[in-house]
C-alpha positions in Angstrom: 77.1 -3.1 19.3 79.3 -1.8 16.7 81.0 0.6 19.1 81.9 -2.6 21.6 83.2 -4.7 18.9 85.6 -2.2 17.7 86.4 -1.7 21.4 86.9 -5.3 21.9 89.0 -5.6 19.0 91.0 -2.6 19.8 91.4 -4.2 23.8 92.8 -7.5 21.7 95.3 -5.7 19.5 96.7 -3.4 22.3 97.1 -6.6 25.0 98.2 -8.8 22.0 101.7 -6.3 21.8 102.6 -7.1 25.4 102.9 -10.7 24.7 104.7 -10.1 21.2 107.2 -7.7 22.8 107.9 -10.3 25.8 108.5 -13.0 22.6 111.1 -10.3 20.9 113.0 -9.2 23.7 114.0 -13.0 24.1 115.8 -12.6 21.0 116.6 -9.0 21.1 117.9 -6.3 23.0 115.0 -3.4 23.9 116.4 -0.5 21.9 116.3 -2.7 18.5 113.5 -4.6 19.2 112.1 -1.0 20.1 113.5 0.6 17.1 112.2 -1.5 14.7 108.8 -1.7 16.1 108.7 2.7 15.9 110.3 2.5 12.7 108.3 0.9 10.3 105.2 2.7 12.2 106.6 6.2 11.8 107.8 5.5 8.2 104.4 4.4 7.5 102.6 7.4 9.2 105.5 9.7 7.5 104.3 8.7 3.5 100.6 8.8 5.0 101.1 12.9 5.9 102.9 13.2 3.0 100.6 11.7 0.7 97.5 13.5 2.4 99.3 17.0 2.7 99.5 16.8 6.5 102.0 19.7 8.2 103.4 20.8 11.2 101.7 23.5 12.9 102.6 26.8 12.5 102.6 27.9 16.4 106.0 27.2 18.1 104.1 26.1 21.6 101.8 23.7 19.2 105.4 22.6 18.2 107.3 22.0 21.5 103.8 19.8 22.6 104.3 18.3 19.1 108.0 17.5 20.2 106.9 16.0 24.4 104.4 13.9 23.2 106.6 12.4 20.4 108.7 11.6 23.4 106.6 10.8 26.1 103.9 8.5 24.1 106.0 6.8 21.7 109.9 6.8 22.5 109.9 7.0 26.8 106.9 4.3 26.9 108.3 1.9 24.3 111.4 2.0 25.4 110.5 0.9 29.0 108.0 -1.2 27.9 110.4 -3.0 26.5 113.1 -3.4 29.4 110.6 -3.6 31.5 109.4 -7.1 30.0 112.6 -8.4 30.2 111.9 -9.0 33.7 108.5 -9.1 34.0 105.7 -11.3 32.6 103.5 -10.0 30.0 100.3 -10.7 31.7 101.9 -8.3 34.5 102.9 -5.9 32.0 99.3 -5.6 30.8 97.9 -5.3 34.5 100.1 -2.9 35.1 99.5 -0.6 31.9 95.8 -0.4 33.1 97.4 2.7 35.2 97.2 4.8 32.5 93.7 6.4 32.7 94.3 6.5 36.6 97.6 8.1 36.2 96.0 10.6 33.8 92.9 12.0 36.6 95.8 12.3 38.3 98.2 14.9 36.0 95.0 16.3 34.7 94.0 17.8 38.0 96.7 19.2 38.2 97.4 20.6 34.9 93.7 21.2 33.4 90.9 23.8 35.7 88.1 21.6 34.6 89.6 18.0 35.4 89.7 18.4 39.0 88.6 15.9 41.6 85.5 15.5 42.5 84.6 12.7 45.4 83.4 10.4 42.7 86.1 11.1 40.8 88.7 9.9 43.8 86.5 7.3 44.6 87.0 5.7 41.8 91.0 6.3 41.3 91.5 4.3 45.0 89.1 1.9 43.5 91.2 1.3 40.5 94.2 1.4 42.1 93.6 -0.7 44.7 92.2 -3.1 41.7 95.4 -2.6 39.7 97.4 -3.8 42.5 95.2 -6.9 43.6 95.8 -8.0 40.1 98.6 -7.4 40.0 99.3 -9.4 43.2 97.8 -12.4 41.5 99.4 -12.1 38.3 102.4 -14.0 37.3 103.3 -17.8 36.4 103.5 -19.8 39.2 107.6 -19.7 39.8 107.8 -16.5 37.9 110.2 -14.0 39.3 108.5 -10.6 38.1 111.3 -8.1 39.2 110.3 -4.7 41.2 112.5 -2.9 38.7 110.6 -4.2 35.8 107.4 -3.1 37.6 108.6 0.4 38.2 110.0 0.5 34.8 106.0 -0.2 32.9 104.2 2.1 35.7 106.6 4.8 34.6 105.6 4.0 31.1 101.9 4.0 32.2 102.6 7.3 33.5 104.4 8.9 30.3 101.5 7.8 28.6 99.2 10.2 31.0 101.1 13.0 30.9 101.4 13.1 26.8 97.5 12.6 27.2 97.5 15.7 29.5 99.5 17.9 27.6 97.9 16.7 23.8 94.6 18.1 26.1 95.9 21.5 27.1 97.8 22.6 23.8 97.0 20.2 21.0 93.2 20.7 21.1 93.2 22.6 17.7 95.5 20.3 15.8 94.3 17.6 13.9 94.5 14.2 15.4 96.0 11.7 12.8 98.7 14.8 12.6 99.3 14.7 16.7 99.7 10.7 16.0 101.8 10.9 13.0 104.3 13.5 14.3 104.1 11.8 17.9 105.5 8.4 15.6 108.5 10.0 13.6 109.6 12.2 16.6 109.5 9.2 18.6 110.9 7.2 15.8 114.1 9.7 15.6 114.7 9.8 19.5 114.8 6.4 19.2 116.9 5.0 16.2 119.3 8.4 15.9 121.4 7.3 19.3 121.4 3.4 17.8 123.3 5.0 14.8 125.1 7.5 16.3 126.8 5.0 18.8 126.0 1.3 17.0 128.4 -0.5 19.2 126.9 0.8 22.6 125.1 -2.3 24.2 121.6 -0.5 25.9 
């Protein structure tokens, strides 16, 4: 029972951000309203390895997956999140995340030898697709105008999310996991916020 109420609670806090990000990006443009929310996480995360003598790992491949999953699970996906949301609803933006573990059977039989598809297995990825898209049909204010673009841009973000799942799998097994989420937080934090003050008067 334990085990469900943290998943519950975990489900609330993760759906939760798609409303809050639909509330900020009426107020501000994606890349600050993006920036701020990677920010304060990767400072946070960055006094946290700090304080408990987290590091880097020595191996340079362990370093480059370090590097694409700092990318592709915290700065791609935000970032898309984001724009996407300015033209979506958030309630669509949430169906449409759901892709994730169906996106990820997907790149993992591909990338990893013992993730391949069995018939269950694809079974069950039509069956969630096709219930990701019934949903998603049916989702949506009546007189909302949920853009295709918008829709394309959170899939894409569902599938960044899959393939930084894959490749954490296939070259981050050995590292320790608050390190792969801290790292994955400041790296995504710096390809964020760096371009903002390189070039502050560039509208995104």
């Amino acid at each position: 029972m334990k085990h469900w109420g943290m998943f519950g609670l975990l489900g609330l806090i993760w759906g939760s951000s798609f409303l809050l990000i639909k509330v900020a990006v009426e107020e501000l443009e994606p890349l600050p309203v993006v920036s701020i929310r990677i920010g304060l996480a990767a400072l946070i995360m960055l006094v946290f390895m700090l304080a408990t003598g987290r590091r880097l790992p020595d191996s340079r491949r362990e370093r480059i997956a370090l590097l694409v999953v700092g990318v592709m699970n915290t700065a791609a996906p935000f970032t898309l999140i984001t724009w996407g949301e300015q033209h979506i609803d958030s309630g669509l933006a949430t169906v449409l995340n759901a892709t994730v573990p169906l996106w990820t059977l997907v790149f993992a039989h591909v990338a990893l030898a013992d993730e391949r598809f069995s018939p269950q297995k694809l079974v069950g990825l039509l069956v969630g697709f096709a219930g990701v898209a019934l949903l998603a049909s049916r989702n949506g204010s009546a007189g909302s105008e949920n853009s295709l673009m918008g829709q394309v841009a959170v899939l894409v973000a569902s599938a960044c999310y899959a393939v930084s799942a894959v490749v954490i799998r296939r070259y981050l097994r050995g590292v320790e996991p608050l390190t792969v989420a801290g790292s994955s937080l400041i790296i995504g934090g710096v390809a964020v916020i760096v371009p903002i003050v390189e070039k502050p008067n560039v509208s995104p």
